[in-house]
Structure formats: structure tokens, C-alpha cells
VEXDREN-2710 file (C-alpha; in Angstrom, 1 decimal):
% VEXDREN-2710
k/r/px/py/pz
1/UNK/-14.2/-43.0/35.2
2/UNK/-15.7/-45.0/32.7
3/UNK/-17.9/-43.4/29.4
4/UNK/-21.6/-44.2/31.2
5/UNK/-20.4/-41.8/34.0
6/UNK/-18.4/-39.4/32.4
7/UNK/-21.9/-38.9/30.2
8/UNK/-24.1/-38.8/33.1
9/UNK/-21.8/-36.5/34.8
10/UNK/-22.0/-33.9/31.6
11/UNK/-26.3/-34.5/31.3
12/UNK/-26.0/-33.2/35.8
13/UNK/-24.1/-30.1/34.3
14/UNK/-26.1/-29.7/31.1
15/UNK/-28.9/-26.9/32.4
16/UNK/-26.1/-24.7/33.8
17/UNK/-23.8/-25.1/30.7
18/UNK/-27.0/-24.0/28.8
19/UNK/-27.5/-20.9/30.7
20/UNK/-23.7/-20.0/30.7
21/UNK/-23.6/-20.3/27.2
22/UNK/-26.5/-18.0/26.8
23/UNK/-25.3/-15.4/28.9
24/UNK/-21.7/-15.6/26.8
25/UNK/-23.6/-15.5/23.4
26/UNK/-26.8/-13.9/24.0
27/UNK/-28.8/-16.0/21.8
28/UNK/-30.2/-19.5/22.2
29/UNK/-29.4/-20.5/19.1
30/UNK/-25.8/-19.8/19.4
31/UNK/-25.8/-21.3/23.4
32/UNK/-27.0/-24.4/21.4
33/UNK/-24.3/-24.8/19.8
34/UNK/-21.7/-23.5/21.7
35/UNK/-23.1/-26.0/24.4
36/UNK/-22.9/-28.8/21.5
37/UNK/-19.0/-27.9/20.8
38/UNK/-18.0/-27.8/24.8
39/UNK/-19.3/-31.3/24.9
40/UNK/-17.9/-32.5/22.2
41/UNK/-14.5/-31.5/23.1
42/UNK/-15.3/-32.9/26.3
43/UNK/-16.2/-36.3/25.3
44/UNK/-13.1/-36.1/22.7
45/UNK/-10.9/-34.8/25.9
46/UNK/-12.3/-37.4/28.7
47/UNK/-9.2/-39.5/29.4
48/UNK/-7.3/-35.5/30.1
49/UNK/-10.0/-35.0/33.3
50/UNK/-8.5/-35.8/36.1
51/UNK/-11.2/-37.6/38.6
52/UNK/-10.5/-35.4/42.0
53/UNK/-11.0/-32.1/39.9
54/UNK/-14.1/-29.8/39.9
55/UNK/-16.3/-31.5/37.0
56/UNK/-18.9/-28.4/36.6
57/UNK/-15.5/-25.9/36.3
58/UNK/-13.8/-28.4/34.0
59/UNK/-16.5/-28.0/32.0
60/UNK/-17.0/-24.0/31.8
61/UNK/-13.8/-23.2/31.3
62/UNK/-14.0/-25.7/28.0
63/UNK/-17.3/-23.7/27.2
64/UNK/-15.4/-19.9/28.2
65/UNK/-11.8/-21.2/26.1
66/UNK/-14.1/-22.0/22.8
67/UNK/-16.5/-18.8/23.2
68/UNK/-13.2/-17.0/23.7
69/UNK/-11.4/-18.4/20.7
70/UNK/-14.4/-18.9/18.6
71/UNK/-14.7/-14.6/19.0
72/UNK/-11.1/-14.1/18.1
73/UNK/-11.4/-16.3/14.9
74/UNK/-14.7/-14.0/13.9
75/UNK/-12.4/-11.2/14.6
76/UNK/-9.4/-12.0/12.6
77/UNK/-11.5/-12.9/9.7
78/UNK/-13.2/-9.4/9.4
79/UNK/-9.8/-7.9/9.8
80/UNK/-8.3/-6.6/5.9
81/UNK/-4.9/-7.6/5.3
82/UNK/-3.9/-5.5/2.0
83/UNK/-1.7/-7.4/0.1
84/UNK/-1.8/-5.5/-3.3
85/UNK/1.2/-4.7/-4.4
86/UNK/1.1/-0.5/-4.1
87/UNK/-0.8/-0.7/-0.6
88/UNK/-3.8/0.9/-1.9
89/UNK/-6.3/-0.8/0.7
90/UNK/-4.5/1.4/3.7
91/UNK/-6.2/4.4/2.4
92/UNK/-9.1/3.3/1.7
93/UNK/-11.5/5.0/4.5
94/UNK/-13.6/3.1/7.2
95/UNK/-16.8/4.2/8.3
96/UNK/-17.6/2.8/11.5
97/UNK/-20.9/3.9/11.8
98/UNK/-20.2/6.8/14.6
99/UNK/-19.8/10.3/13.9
100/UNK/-16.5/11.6/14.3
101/UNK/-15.0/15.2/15.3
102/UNK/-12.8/14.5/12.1
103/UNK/-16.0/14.1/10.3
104/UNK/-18.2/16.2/11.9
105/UNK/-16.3/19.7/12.0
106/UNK/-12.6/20.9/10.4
107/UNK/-9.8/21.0/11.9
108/UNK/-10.1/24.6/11.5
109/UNK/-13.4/24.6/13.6
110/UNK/-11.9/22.4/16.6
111/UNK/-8.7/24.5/16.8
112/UNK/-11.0/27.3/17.1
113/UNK/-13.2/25.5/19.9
114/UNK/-9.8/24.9/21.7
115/UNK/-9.0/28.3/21.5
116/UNK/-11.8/29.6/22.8
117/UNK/-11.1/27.5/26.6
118/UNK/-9.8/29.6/29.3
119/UNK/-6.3/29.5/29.5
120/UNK/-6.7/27.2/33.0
121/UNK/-8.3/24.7/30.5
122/UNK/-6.4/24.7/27.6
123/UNK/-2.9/24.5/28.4
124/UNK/-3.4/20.9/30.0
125/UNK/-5.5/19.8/27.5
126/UNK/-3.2/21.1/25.1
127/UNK/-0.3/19.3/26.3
128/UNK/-2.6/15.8/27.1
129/UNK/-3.8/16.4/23.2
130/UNK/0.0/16.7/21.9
131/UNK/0.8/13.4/24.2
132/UNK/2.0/14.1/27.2
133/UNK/1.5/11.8/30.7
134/UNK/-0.7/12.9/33.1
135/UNK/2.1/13.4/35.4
136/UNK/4.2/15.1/33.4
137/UNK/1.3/18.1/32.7
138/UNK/1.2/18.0/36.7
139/UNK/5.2/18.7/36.6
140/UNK/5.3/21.4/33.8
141/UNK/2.4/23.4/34.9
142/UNK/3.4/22.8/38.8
143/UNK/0.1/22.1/39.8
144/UNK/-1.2/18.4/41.4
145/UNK/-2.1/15.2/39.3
146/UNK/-5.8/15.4/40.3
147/UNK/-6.1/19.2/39.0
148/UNK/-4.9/18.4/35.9
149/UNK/-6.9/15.4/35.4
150/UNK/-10.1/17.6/36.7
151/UNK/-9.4/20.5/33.9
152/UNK/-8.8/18.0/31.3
153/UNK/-12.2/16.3/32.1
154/UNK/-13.7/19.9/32.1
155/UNK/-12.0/21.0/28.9
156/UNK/-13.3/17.7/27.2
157/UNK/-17.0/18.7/28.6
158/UNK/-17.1/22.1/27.6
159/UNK/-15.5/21.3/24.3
160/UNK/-18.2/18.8/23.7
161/UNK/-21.0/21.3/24.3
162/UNK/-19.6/23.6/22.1
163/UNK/-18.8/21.5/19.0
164/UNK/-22.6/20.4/19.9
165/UNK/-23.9/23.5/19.8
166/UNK/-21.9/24.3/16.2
167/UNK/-24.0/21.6/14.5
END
């Protein structure tokens, strides 16, 4: 395939890529260019096609690979690596915008909540709490998998109302 077709082939795909691109990034500005990189690695890439392959799924999966890797790179960068010398960075706290129980209430206060479940409730959400396997709750308390995973779910709901209702 020589360049004029390999070009013409990339301007019959060009409104899909655009619209792929824009449902990856979810802004136009960003499909731009994401659309821009894809054919540039394409047109750097040509003599790697292979003529009998699918040229619109050669294509996307360029486009999916970069949105992928471009995500992971904007990840890694807002990731801290402490490398002072006495580690102090790792204790430094992170607020990530959410409330949580740890921040909300004290431990004192949640221990209290958990106390308060019905013994039906507490016991496997104890044990899920401390780490143990679904299954293994299931064994120790002799009752079946889909109990335990039912009074878990219901300890978690009624725990939530009542920590709610303690604000």
C-alpha cells in the first residue's frame, strides 16, 4: 500500500476515530489531540500494517493503546515517591476530598455502633472486619455463604444509618 492510500484510508476512518476519541476523553479538545497522536503513530507505523488486516480496528486499538498509556503516565506523575532521607512524606496525611468514618467519628464511636448490632449481625461482620473470607465466616459460624454475605450487607446498612444519624 503505497502513502496516497494509506492516507486516504486514515481520512474514511477519521469521523469514527473522532467520536471514539471523544467518548475515551470526554472533551473535544483532548479527542483532537488524541486523534492527532493515533495518526501520527500511524503514519510513523505504516510499513507494520499488514494489508489483509481490519484497517478501522488497526486504527482504534492505536487510538485505545495511547489513551491507555497516556492515563497511566498522568497517573504515575501525580503519584509521591518520598525520597527524603527519614521518610517523612509517608506520614504526611491525604485528603481525598471524601469524608471518612476515620474522620468523621472515633474509633470509640464506631466500636460502639458495632456493638450496638444484634448479635446475628455482628459476629460476621466482626470476623469479615478482622479479615476473614467469606467462606471461612460461612464455616466458623456453620451457617451458608449467602447468609453470611446477606448479614454482612445488613450490618454495613444499619451501621451506616446509625453513624448517619450520630452526625
Amino acid at each position: 500500500m503505497n502513502a496516497t492510500q494509506f492516507q486516504t484510508r486514515i481520512l474514511s476512518v477519521q469521523d469514527n476515530m473522532l467520536n471514539f476519541a471523544a467518548m475515551l476523553t470526554g472533551n473535544r479538545n483532548d479527542a483532537n489531540d488524541l486523534f492527532q497522536d493515533t495518526v501520527l503513530k500511524a503514519l510513523n507505523n505504516k510499513e507494520k500494517y499488514v494489508d489483509n488486516i481490519n484497517f478501522k480496528g488497526w486504527m482504534f486499538t492505536i487510538m485505545r493503546n495511547l489513551f491507555v498509556n497516556n492515563y497511566r503516565k498522568a497517573v504515575r506523575s501525580q503519584t509521591i515517591i518520598d525520597q527524603t532521607e527519614d521518610l517523612y512524606h509517608l506520614n504526611l496525611s491525604q485528603n481525598s476530598g471524601f469524608e471518612s468514618p476515620e474522620g468523621a467519628f472515633t474509633i470509640k464511636e464506631i466500636n460502639g455502633a458495632i456493638n450496638r448490632l444484634h448479635t446475628e449481625l455482628k459476629m460476621p461482620f466482626s470476623m469479615f472486619v478482622a479479615g476473614y473470607q467469606y467462606n471461612e465466616i460461612a464455616d466458623q459460624l456453620q451457617v451458608p455463604l449467602g447468609t453470611v454475605k446477606s448479614r454482612i450487607f445488613f450490618a454495613r446498612k444499619e451501621l451506616q444509618g446509625v453513624l448517619q444519624s450520630m452526625r
